[in-house]
N, C-alpha and C positions, 0 to 999 in steps of 0.2 A: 439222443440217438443211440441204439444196442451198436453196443463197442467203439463205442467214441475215440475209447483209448489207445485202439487197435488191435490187431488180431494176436497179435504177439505177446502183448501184456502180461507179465509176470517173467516171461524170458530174458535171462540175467546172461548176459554178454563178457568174458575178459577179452579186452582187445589188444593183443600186445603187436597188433603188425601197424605198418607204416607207409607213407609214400600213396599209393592209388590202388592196388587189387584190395589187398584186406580192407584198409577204410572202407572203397566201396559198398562192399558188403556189409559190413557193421552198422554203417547211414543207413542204409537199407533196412535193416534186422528193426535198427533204432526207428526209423520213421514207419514202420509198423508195427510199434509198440513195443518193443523189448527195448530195458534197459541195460544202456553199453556204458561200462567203464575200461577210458584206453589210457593204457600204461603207456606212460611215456620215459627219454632217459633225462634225468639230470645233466648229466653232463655236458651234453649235445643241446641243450635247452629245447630237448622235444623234438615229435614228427619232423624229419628233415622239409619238409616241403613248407616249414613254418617258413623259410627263409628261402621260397622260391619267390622271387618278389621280386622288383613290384608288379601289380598293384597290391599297396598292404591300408587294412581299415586306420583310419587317424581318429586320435579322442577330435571334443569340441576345441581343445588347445592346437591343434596339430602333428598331437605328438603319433610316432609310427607305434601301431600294437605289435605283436607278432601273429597277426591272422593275415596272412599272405590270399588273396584269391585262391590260389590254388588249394591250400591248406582244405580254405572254406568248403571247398565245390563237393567235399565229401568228410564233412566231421562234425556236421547238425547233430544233436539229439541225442550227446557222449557227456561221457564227464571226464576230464581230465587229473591223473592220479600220476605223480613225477615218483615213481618206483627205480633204482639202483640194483636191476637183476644182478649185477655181478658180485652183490654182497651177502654176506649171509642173511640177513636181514631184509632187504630186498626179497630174496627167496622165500624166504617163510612167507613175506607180505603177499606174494605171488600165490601162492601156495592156501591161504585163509581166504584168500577172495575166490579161487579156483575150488574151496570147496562148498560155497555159495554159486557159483554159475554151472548154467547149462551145455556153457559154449567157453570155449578158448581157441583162438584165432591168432596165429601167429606167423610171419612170411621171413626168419630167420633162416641161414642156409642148412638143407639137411646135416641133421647132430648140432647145429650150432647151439643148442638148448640144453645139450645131454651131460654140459659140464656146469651145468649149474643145477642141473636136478629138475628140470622143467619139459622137458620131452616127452611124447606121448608113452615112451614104453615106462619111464619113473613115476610117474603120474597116475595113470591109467589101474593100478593095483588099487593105488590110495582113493580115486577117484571113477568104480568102474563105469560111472552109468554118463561120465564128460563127454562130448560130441568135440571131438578136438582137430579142428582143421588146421592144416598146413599148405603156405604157399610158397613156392620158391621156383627158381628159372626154370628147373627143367625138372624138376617131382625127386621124390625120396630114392629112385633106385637108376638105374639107367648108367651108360656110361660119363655122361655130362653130369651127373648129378652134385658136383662136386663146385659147378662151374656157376658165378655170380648170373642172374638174371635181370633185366630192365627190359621194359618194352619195346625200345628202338631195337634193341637185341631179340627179340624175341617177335617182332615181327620181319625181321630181314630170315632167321633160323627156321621160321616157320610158312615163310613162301608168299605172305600176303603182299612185298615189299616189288618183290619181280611181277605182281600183277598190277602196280597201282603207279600210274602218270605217264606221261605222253610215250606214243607207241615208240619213237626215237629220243627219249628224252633217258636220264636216269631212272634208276629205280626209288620209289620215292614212297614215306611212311605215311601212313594215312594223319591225318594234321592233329588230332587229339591222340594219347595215348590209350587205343583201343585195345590192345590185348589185356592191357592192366583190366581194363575197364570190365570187358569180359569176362576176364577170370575172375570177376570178381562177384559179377553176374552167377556165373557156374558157383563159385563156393556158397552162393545164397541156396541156390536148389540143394546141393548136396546137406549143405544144414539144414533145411527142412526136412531133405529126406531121413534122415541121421535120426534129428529127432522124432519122428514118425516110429522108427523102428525104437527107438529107446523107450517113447509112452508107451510101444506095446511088449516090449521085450524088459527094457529097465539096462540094457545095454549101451552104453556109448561105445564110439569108434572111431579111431583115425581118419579124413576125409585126406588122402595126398593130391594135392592139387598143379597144377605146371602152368607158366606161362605157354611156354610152348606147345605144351597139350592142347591147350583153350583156343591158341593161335590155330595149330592145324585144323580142330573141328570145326572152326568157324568160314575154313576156304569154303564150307559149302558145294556149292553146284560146279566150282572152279575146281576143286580137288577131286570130285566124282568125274566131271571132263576128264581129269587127266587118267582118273585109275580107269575107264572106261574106253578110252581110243587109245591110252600112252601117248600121247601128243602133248606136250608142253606148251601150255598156252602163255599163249602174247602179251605185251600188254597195248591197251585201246586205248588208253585215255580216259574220258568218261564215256565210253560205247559197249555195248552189252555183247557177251562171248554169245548167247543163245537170239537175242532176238533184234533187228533194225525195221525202224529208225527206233532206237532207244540211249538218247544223249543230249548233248548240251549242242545246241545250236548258236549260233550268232545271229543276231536282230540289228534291225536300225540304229536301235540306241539301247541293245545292252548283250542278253544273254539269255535263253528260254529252256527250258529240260522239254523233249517230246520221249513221252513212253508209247508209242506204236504197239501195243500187246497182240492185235490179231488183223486179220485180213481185212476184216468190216471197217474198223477202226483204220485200216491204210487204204481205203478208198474214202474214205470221208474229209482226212488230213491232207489226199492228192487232188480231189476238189477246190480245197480253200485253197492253195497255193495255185491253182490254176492250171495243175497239170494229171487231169485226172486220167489222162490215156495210162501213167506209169501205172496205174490198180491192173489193166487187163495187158501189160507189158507181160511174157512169158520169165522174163529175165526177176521181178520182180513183184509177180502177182501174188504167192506165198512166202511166207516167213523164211521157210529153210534156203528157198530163192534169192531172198533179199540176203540171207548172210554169204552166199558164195558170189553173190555179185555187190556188195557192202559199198567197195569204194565206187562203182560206174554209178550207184542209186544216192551217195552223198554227194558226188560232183552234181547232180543236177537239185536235190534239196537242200544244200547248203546257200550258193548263191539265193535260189529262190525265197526261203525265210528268211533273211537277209534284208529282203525289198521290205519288210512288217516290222511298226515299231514293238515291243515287246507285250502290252496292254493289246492291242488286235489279235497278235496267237492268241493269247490266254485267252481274253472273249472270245475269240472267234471259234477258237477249239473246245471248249469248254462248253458250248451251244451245239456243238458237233457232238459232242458224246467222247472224245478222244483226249484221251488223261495229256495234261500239260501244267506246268507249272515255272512259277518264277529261281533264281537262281539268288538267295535276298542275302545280302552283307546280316552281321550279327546286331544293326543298333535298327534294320528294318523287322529282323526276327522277333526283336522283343519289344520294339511297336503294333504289332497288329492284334487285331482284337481274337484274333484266334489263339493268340498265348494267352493273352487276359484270360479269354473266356475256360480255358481249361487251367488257369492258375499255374502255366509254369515258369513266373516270376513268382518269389513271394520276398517278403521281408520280415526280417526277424530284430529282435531288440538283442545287441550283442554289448558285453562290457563296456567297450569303446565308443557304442555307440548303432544306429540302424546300420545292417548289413543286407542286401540285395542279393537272392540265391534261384539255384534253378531249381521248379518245383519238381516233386517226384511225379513222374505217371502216370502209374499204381491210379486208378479209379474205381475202389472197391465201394457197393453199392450199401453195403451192411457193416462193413469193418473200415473206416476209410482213414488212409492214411495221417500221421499227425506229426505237427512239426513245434516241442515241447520246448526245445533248448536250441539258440543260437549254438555254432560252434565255441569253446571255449579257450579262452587266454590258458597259457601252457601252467599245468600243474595247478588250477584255480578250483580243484576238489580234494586235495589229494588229503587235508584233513580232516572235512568232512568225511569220506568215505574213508581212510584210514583209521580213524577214530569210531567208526560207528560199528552198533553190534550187529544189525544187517548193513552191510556196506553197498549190497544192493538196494537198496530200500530209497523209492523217489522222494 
């Protein structure tokens, strides 16, 4: 197949960040074809999240590795190089692989690099044409800039905390670490684009990247409400600021999501529930209707899907034309044949043994994504690629 290898191939990765934004992105770069090598420290024996655990991969003896799940969830398709930035040695080492890659990727706190000679202004003379992104709490300039970053932090700072869990309940974080996640997303575009201008300029450049930056852009239609009316939105629950019925409902025997999107769509769903008069109700025959009367139109749809085991909505609404969907724990998401069939389980042969990962998305028709290397045991290249005269070289 043309570009089996992936699109990226030949793009040489230094990965010196940690934890979840940079990784992510690195997996990314890696799983479409660029090869990444991530510095890790000695000392710390590695990525801190080697040792968020458990669950951690066992040999066939039962002994524990240090590939933590979480580690795994973002470090496929790396090579691992135990580098000692704090020595002179270390440095230099930094420094010879930096003048082989495309990319350096680092989420140290702004300046935290600039006393080791490693920062994008020290670099950057030596190195002009590097694409050097930087991740950290809150970006390189600003009055916080000084100030530690983590996701928990960074989505309370950035507003998505006060939209998210029961309307009288606390403020509560979305259950994965999403702003890592996204920011991590955004540093993949910005290296693309980077490089883009570098093949046609021959220029690299700085990418400063923010948790919190990433956090705000992502309120979306939430944050446009607010700069739009100045009304500080509520939080719902799982119920939509713009349109009802769009939420998790309660069934006989479990749980069902109704996305109600338009008017057609809410005379069809008032039907099967057996109360079709509510479609030509004035109070709730349009959408904007339905949201200024939300709670008089759940007091009488909650009860009524309620009376339906969960398999009846979904056929029944689903032969209606009206989007509905099940609410599935994580051991029914990765039973159904709709992960299968789009491969987002796969498994990989890892030192310790088979490892179970989530597959990438990404379904490019010509360049399709490739998963080369389990995640690796800490520092289990660092002499192959220390030792070699392309240390990029697969």
């Amino acid at each position: 197949m043309a570009g089996s290898e992936g699109p990226l191939k030949g793009i040489k990765v230094l990965d010196l960040s940690r934890i979840l934004a940079g990784p992510t992105c690195t997996q990314l770069l890696g799983d479409l074809g660029a090869t990444v090598i991530k510095i890790e420290n000695p000392a710390t024996g590695g990525d801190d999240t080697r040792q968020w655990g458990p669950p951690y991969v066992e040999d066939a003896d039962g002994n524990r590795s240090d590939l933590s799940a979480y580690f795994m969830s973002t470090n496929r398709n790396k090579k691992s190089v135990a580098v000692d930035i704090t020595t002179a040695e270390g440095q230099a080492q930094i420094k010879r692989l930096a003048a082989h890659a495309d990319i350096l990727i680092e989420n140290f706190k702004p300046g935290g690099l600039a006393k080791y000679g490693l920062d994008y202004a020290t670099l950057s003379p030596e190195f002009p044409d590097l694409v050097y992104c930087s991740i950290s709490g809150y970006g390189q300039t600003g009055p916080n800039a000084s100030k530690p970053g983590y996701d928990l932090m960074a989505q309370g700072y950035g507003g998505i905390m006060s939209l998210t869990g029961d309307a009288d309940g606390a403020p509560m974080k979305v259950g994965v670490g999403i702003s890592d996640v996204m920011c991590g997303m955004y540093a993949t575009v910005g290296i693309l684009a980077a490089l883009r201008h570098r093949d046609q300029t021959g220029e690299g450049q700085q990418i400063d990247l923010a948790l919190v930056d990433t956090q705000v852009s992502w309120l979306i239609n939430e944050g446009v409400n607010y700069l739009t009316s100045g009304e500080v939105p509520q939080r719902r629950g799982n119920g939509h600021p713009n349109i009802v019925p769009y939420d998790v409902y309660e069934t006989a025997d479990g749980h069902v999501i109704l996305a109600v999107g338009n008017d057609g769509q809410f005379r069809r769903f008032c039907e099967f529930i057996g109360h079709p008069e509510l479609a030509d109700d004035p109070r709730f025959a349009t959408n904007p209707a339905r949201l200024e009367n939300r709670d008089a139109l759940n007091a009488v749809l909650r009860p009524a899907v309620q009376t339906y085991a969960t398999a009846t909505v979904i056929d029944e609404l689903e032969t209606r034309k009206v989007p509905v969907g099940p609410v599935q724990t994580l051991d029914q998401v990765f039973a159904t044949n709709q992960v299968a069939a789009r491969q987002m389980q796969i498994a990989m042969q890892a030192a310790p043994g088979e490892v179970k990962l989530i597959g990438n998305p990404l379904k490019l028709s010509r360049t399709p994504v490739t998963y080369r290397s389990a995640p690796p045991v800490f520092g289990a290249d660092t002499q192959t690629v220390l030792n070699a005269e392309n240390p990029f070289e697969d």
